[in-house]
mmCIF file of the N, C-alpha and C atoms, coordinates in Angstrom:
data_MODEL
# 
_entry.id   MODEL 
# 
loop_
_atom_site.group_PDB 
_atom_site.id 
_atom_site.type_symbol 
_atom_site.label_atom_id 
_atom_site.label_alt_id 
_atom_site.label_comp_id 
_atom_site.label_asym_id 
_atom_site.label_entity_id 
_atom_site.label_seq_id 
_atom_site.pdbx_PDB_ins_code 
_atom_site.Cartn_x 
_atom_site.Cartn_y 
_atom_site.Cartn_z 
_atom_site.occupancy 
_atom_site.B_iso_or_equiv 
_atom_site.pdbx_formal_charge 
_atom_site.auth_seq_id 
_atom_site.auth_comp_id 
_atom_site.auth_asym_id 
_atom_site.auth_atom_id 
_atom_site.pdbx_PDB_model_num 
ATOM 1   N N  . UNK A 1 1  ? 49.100 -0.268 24.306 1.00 0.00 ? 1  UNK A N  1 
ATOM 2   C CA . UNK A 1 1  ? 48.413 0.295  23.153 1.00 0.00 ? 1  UNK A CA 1 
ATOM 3   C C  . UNK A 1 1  ? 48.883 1.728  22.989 1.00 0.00 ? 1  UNK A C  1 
ATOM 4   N N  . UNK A 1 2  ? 49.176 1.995  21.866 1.00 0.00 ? 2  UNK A N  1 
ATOM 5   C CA . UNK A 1 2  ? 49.506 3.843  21.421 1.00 0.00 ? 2  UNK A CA 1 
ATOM 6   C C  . UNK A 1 2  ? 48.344 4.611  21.494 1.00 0.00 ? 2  UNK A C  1 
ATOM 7   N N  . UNK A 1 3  ? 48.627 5.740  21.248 1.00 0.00 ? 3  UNK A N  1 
ATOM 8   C CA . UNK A 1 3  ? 47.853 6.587  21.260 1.00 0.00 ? 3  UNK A CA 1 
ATOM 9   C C  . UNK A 1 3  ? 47.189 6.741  19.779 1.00 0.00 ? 3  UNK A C  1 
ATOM 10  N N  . UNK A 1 4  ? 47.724 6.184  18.983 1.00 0.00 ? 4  UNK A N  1 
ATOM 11  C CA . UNK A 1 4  ? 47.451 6.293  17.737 1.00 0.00 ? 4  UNK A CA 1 
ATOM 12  C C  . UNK A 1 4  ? 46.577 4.962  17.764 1.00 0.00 ? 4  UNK A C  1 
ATOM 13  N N  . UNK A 1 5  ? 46.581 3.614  18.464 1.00 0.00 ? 5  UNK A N  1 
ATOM 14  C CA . UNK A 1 5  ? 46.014 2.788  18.246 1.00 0.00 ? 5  UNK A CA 1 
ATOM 15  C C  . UNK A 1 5  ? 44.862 2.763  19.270 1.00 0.00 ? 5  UNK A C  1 
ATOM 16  N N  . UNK A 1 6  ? 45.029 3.412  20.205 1.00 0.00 ? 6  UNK A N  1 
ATOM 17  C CA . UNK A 1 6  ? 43.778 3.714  21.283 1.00 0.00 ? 6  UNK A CA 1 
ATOM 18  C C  . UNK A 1 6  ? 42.123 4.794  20.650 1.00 0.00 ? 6  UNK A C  1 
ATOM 19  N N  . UNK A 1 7  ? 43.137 5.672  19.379 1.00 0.00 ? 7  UNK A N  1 
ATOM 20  C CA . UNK A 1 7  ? 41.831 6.029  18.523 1.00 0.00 ? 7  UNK A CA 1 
ATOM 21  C C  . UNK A 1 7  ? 41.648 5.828  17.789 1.00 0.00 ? 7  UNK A C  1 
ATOM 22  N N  . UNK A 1 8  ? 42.213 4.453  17.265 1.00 0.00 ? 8  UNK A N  1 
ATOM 23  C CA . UNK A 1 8  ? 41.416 3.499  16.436 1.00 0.00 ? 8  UNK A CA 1 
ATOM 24  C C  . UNK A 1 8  ? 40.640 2.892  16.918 1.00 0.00 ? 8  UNK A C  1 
ATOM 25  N N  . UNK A 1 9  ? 40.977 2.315  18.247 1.00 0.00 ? 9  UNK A N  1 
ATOM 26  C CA . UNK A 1 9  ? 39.596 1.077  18.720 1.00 0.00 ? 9  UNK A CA 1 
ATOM 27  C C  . UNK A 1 9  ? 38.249 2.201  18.980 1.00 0.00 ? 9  UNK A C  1 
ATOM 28  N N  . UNK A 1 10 ? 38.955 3.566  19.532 1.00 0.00 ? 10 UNK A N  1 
ATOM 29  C CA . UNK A 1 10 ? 37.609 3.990  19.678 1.00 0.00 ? 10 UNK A CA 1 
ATOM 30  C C  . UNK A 1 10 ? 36.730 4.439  18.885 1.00 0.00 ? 10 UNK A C  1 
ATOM 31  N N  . UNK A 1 11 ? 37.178 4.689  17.520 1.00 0.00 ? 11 UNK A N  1 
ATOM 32  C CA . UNK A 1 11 ? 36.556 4.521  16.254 1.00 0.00 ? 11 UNK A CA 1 
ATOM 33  C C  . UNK A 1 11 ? 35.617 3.608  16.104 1.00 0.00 ? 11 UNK A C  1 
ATOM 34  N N  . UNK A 1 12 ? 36.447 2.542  16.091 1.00 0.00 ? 12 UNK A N  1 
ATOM 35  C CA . UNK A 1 12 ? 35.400 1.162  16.173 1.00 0.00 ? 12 UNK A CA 1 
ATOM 36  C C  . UNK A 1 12 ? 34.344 1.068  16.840 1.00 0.00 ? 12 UNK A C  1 
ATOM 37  N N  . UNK A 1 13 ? 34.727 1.044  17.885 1.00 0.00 ? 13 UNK A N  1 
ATOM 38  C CA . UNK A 1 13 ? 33.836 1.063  18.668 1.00 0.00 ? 13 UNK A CA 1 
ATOM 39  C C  . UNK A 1 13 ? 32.683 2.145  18.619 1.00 0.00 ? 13 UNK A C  1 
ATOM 40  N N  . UNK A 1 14 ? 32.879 3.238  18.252 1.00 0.00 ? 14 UNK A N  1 
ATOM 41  C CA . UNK A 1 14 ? 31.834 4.538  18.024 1.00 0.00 ? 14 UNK A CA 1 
ATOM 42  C C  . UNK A 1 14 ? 30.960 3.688  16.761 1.00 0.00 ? 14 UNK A C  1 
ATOM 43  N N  . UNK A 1 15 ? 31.551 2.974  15.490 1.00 0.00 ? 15 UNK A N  1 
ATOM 44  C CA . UNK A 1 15 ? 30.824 2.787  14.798 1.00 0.00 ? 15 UNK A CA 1 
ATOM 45  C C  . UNK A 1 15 ? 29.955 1.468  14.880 1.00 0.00 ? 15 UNK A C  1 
ATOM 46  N N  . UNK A 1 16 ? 30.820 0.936  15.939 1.00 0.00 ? 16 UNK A N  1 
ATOM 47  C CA . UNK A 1 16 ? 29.347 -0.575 16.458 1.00 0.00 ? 16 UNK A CA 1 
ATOM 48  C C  . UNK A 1 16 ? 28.856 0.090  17.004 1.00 0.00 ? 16 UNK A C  1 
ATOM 49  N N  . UNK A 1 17 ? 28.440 1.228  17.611 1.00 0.00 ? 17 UNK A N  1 
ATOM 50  C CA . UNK A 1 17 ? 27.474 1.514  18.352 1.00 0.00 ? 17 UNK A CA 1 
ATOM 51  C C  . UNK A 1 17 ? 26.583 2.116  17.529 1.00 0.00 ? 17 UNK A C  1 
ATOM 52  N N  . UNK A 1 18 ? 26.973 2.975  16.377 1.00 0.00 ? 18 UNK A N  1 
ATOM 53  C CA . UNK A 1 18 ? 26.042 3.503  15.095 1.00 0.00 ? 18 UNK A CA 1 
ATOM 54  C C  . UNK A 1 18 ? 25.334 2.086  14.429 1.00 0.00 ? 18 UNK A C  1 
ATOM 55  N N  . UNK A 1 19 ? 26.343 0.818  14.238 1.00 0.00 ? 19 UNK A N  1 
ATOM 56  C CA . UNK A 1 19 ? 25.644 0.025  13.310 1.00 0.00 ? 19 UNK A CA 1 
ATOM 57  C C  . UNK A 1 19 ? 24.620 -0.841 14.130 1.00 0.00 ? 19 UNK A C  1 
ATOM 58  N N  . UNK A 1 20 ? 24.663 -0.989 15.853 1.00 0.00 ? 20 UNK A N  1 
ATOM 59  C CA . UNK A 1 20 ? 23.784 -1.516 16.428 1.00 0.00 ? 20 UNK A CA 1 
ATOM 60  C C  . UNK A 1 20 ? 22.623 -0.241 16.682 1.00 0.00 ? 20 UNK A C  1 
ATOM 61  N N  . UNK A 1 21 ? 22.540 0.842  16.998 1.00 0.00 ? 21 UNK A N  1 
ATOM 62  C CA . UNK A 1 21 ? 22.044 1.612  17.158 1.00 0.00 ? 21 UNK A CA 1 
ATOM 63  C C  . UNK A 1 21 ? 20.802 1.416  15.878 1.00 0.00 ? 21 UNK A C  1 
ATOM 64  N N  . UNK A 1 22 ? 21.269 1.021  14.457 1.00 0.00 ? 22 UNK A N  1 
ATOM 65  C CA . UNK A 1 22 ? 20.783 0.790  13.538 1.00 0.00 ? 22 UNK A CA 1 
ATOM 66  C C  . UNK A 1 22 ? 19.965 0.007  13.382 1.00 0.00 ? 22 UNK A C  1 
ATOM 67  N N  . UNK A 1 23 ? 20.589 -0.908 14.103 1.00 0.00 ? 23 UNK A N  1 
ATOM 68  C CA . UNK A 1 23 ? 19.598 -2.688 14.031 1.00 0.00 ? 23 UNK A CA 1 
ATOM 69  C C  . UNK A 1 23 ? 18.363 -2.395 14.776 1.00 0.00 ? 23 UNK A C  1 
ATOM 70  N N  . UNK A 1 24 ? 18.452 -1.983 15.858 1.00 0.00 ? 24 UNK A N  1 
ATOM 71  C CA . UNK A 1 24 ? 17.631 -1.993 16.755 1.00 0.00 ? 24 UNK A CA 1 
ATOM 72  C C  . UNK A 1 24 ? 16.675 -0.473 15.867 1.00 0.00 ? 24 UNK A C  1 
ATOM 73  N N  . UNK A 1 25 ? 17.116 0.247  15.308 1.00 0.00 ? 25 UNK A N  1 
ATOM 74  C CA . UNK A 1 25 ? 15.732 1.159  15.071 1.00 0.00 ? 25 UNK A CA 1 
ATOM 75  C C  . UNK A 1 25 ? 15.315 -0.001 13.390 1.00 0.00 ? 25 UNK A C  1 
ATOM 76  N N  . UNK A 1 26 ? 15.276 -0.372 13.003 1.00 0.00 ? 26 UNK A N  1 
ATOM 77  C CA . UNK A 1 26 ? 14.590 -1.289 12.037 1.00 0.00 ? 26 UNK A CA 1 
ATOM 78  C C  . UNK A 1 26 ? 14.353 -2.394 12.404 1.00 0.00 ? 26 UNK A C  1 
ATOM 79  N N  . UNK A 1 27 ? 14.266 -3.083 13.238 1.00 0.00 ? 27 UNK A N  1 
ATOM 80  C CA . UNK A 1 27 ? 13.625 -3.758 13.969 1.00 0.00 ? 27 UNK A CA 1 
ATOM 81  C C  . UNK A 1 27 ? 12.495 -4.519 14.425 1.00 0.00 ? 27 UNK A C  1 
ATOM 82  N N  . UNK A 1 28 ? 11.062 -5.004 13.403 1.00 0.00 ? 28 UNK A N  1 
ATOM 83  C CA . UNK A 1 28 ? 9.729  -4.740 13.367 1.00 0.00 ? 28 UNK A CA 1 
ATOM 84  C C  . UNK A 1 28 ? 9.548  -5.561 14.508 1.00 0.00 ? 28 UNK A C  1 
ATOM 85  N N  . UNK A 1 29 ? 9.926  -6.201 15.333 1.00 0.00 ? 29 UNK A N  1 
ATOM 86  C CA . UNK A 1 29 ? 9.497  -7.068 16.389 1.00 0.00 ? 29 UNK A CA 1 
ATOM 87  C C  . UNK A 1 29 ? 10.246 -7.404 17.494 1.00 0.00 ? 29 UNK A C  1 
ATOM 88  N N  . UNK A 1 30 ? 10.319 -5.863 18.280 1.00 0.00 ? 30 UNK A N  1 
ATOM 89  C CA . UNK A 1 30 ? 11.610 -6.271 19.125 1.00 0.00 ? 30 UNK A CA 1 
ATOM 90  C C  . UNK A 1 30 ? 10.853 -7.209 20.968 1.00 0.00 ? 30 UNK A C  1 
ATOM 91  N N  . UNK A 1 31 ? 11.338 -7.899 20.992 1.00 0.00 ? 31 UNK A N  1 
ATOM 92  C CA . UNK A 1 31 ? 11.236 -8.692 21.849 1.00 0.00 ? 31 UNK A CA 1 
ATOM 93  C C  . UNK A 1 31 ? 11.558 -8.974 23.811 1.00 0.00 ? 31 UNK A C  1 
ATOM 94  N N  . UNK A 1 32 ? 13.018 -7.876 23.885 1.00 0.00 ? 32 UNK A N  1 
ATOM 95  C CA . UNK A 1 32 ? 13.445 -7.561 25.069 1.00 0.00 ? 32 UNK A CA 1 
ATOM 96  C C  . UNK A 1 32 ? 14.470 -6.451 24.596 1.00 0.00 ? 32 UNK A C  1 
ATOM 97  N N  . UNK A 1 33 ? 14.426 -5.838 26.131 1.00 0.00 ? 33 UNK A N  1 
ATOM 98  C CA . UNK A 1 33 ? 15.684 -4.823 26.131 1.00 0.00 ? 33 UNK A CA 1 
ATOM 99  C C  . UNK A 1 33 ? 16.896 -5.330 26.812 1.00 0.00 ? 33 UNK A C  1 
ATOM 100 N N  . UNK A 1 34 ? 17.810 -4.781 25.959 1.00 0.00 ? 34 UNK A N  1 
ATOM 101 C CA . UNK A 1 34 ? 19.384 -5.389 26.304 1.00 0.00 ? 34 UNK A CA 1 
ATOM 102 C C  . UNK A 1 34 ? 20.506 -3.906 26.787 1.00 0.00 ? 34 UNK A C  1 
ATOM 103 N N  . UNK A 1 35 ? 21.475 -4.452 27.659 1.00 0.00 ? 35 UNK A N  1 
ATOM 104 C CA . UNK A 1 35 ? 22.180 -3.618 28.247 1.00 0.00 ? 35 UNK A CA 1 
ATOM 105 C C  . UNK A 1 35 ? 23.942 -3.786 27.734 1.00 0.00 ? 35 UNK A C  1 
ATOM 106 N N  . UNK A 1 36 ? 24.407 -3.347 26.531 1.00 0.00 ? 36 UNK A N  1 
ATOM 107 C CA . UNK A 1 36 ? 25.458 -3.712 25.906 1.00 0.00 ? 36 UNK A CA 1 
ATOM 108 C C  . UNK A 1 36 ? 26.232 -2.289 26.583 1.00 0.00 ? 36 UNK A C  1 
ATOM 109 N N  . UNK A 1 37 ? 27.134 -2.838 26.841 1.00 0.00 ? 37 UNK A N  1 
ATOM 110 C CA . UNK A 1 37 ? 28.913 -1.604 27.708 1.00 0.00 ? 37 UNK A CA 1 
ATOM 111 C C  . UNK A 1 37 ? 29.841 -1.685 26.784 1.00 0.00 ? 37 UNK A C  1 
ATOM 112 N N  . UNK A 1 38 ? 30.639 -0.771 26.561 1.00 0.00 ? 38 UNK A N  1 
ATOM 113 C CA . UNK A 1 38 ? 32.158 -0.754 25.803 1.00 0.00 ? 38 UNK A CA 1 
ATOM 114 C C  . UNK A 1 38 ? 32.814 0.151  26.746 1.00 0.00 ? 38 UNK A C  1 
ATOM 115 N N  . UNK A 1 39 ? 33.634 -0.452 27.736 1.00 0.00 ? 39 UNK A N  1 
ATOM 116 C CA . UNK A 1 39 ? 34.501 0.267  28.678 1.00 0.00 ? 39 UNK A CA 1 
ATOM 117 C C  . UNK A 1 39 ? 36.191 0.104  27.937 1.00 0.00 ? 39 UNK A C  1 
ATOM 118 N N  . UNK A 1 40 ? 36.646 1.154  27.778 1.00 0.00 ? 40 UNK A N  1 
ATOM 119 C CA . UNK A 1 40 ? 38.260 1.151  27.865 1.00 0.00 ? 40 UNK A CA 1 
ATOM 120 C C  . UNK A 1 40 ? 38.807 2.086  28.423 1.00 0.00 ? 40 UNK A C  1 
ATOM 121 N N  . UNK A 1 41 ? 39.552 1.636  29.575 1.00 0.00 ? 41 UNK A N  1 
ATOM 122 C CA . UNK A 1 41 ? 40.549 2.346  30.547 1.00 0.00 ? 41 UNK A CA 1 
ATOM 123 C C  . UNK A 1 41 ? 41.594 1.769  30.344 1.00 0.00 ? 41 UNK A C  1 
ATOM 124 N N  . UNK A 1 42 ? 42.693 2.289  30.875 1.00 0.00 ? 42 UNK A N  1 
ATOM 125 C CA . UNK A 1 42 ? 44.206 2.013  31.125 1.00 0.00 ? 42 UNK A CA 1 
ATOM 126 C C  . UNK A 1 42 ? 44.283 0.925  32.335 1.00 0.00 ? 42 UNK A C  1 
ATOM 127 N N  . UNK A 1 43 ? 44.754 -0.187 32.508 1.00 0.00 ? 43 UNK A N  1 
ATOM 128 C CA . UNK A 1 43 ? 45.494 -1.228 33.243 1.00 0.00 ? 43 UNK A CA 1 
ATOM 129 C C  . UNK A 1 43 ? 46.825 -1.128 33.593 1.00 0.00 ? 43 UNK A C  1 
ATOM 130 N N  . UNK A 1 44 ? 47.533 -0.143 33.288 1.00 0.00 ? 44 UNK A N  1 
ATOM 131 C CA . UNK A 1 44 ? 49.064 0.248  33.327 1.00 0.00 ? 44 UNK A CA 1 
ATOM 132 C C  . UNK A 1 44 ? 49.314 1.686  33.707 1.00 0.00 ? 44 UNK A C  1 
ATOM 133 N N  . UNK A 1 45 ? 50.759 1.384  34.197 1.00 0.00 ? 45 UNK A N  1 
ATOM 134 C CA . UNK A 1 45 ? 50.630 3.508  33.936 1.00 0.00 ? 45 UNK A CA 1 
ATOM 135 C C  . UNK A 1 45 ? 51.508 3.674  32.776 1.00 0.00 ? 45 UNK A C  1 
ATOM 136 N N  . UNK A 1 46 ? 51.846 4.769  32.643 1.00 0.00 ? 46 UNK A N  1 
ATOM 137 C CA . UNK A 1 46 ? 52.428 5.799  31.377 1.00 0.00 ? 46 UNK A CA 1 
ATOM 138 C C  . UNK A 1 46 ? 53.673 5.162  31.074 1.00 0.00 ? 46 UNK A C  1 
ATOM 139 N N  . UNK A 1 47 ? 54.304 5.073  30.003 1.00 0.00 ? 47 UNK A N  1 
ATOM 140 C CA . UNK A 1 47 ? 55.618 4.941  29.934 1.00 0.00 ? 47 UNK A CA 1 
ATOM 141 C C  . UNK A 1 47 ? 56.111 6.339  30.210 1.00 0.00 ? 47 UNK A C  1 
ATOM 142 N N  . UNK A 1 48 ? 57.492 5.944  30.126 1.00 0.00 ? 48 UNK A N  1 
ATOM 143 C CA . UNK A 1 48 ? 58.307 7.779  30.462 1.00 0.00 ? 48 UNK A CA 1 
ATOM 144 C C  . UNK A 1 48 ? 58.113 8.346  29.149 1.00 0.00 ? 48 UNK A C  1 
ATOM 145 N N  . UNK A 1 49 ? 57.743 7.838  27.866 1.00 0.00 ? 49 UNK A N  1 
ATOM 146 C CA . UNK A 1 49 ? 57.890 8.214  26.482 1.00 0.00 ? 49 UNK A CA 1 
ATOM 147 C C  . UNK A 1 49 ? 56.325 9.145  26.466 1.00 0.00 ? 49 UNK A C  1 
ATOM 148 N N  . UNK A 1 50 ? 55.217 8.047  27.398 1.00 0.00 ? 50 UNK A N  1 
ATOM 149 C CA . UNK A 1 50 ? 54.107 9.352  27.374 1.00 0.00 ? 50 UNK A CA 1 
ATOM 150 C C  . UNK A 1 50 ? 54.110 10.303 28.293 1.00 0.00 ? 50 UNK A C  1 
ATOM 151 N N  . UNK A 1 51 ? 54.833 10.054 29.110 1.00 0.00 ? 51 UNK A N  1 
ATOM 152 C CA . UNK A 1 51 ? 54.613 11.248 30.367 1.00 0.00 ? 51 UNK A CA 1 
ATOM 153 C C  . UNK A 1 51 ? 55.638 12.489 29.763 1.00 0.00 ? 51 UNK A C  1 
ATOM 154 N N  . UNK A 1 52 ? 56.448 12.216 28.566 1.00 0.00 ? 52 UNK A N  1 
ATOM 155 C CA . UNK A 1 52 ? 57.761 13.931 28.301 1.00 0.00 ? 52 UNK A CA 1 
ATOM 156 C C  . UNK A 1 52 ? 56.476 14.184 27.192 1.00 0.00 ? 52 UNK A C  1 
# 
């Protein structure tokens, strides 16, 4: 993934967390609490193109 495409997902991801963040405050009958994660780390190392 680029660097250009690594802050896109995290875009995304910032804004499911606004549009769930959402759900849950309008909500009139909430029922249980839930434990939702969005982890992204690196699985690889650098190419030589990111490390110059």
């Amino acid at each position: 993934l680029s660097i250009d495409g690594f802050t896109k997902v995290t875009e995304v991801i910032r804004e499911a967390r606004r549009k769930i963040a959402e759900i849950e405050q309008l909500d009139t009958a909430p029922e249980r609490v839930y434990q939702i994660n969005f982890q992204v780390f690196p699985l690889s190392k650098q190419t030589p193109r990111e490390i110059s």
